[in-house]
C-alpha positions in Angstrom: -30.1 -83.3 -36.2 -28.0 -80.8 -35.6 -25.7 -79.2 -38.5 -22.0 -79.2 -38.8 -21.7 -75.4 -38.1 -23.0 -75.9 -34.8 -20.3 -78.5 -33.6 -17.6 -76.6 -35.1 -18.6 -73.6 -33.6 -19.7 -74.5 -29.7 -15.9 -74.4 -28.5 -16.1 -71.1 -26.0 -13.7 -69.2 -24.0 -10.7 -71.2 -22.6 -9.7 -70.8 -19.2 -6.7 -68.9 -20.3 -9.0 -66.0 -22.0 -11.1 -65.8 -19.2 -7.9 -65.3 -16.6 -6.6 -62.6 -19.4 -9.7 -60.9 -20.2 -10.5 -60.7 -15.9 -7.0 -58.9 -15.8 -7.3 -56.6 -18.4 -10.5 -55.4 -16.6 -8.7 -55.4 -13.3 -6.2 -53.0 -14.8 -8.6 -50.4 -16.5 -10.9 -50.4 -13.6 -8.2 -49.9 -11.4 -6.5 -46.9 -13.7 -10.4 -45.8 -13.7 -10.3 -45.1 -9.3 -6.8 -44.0 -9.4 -8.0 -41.2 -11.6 -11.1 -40.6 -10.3 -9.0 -40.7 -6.7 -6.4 -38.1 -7.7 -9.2 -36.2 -9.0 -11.0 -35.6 -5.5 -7.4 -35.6 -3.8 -6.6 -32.4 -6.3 -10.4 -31.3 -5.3 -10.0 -31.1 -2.2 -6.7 -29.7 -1.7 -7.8 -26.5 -4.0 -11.1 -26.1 -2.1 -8.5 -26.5 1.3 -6.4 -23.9 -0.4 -9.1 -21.4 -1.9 -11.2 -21.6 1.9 -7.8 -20.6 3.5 -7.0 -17.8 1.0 -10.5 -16.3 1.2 -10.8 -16.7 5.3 -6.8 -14.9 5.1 -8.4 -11.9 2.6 -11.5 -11.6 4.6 -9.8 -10.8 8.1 -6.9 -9.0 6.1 -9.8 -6.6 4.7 -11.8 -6.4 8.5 -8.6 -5.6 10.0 -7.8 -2.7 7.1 -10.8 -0.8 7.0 -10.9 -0.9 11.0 -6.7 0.1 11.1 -7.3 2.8 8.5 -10.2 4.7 9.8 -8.9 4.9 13.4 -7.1 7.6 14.7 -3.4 7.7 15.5 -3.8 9.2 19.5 -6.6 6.6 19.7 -5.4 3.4 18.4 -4.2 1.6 21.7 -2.8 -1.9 21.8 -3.1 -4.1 24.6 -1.3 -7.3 25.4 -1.8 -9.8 27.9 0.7 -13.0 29.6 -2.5 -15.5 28.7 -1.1 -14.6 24.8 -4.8 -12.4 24.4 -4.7 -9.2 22.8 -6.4 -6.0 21.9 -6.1 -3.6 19.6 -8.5 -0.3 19.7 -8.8 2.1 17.3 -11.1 4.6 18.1 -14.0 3.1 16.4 -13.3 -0.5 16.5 -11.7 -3.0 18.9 -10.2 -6.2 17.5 -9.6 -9.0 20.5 -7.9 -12.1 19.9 -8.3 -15.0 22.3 -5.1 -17.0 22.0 -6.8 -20.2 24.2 -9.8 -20.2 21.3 -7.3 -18.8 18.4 -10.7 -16.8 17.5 -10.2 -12.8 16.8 -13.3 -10.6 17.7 -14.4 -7.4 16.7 -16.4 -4.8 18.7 -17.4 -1.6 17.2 -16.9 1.6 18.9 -16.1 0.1 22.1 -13.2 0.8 24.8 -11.1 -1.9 25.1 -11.5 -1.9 28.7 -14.9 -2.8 28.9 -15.9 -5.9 30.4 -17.8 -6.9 26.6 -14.1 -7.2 25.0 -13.1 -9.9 26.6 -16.7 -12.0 26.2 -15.7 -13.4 23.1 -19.4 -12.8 22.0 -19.7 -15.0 18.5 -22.1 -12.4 17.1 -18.4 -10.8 17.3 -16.1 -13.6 15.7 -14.5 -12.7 13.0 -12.6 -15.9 12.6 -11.7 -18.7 14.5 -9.0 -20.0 12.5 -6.4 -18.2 13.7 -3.6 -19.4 14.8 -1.7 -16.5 16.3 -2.1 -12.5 16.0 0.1 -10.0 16.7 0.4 -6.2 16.0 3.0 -3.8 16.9 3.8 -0.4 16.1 6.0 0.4 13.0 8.5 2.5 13.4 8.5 5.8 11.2 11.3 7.4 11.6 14.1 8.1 14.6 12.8 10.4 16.5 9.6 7.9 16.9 9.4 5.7 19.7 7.8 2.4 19.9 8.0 -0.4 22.9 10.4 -3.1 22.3 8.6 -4.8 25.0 5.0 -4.6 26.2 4.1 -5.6 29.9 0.8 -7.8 31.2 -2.3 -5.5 30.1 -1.2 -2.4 30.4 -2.0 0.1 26.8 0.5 1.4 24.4 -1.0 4.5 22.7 -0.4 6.8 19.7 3.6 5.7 18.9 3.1 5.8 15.2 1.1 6.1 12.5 1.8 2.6 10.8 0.7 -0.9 12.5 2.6 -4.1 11.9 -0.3 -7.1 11.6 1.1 -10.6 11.8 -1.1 -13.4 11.7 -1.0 -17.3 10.9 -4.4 -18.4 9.8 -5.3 -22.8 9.5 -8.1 -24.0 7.6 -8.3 -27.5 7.2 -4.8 -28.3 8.1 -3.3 -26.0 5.8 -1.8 -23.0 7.3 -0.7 -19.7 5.7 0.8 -16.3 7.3 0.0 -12.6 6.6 2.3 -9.7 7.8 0.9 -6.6 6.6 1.9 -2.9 7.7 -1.5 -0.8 7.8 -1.5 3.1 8.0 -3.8 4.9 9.9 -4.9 7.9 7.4 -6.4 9.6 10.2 -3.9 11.3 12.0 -5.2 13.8 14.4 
């Protein structure tokens, strides 16, 4: 005995509502990962781009304090044909190894000692950079500073102001710093 509602009421989905019903849930859960996916993408690339800025204002900050508190007739650059260099000055030595794109710091050492050139990673400062160079800034025209500077051999006391270019890469994003430090202490 079953009642009339029942009979009238049994019909269920058509194939047509199931096919529309499966693609409207294909579409939100689809518009669902393509946000959650831009989402990480945006993540990622501001954690790439924060990382980079931080390891850039970390070495920036290193490379300051040891620039400032040097001495002019002390601070001696040093480069070298393998694309190495050092910079000493007077209390610190900052050594960059081209081959490991790693920059070092030693503190009050010569940078002639054997130690410099260990690349030590209780001395790493970073190893994300790319390249590193520093030259003396010219002050004025009666100072002199080398256009060129020959395999290893020093450049000392030319002028008070230091020229720092570097290009840093974390995580495949790349930035560049050129920043003219002034050693205060000029005697």
């Amino acid at each position: 005995m079953r009642s009339k509602n029942f009979k009238d009421n049994n019909s269920g989905l058509t194939l047509m509502e199931l096919i529309i019903g499966l693609a409207i849930s294909l579409i939100v859960i689809v518009a669902a990962f393509s946000f959650v996916n831009i989402g990480i993408s945006s993540y990622d690339n501001t954690n790439k781009t924060t990382t980079l800025q931080q390891e850039v204002s970390f070495i920036n900050n290193i490379l300051g304090n040891g620039i400032r508190s040097g001495s002019k007739d002390q601070v001696t650059i040093v480069k070298y044909s393998t694309g190495n260099k050092a910079l000493y000055t007077g209390t610190k030595v900052f050594y960059y190894n081209a081959n490991k794109e790693s920059l070092y710091i030693y503190e009050g050492t010569d940078w002639g000692t054997p130690a410099i050139t260990s690349d030590n990673d209780d001395n790493l400062v970073s190893k994300y950079v790319k390249s590193f160079d520093v030259n003396y800034e010219k002050t004025d025209t009666t100072t002199t500073t080398p256009t060129t500077y020959d395999n290893g051999l020093e450049y000392t006391g030319y002028s008070n102001l230091l020229n720092v270019h570097m290009e840093v890469k974390v995580k495949n994003k790349t930035d560049e710093s050129q920043i003219i430090y002034n050693i205060r202490n000029n005697s």
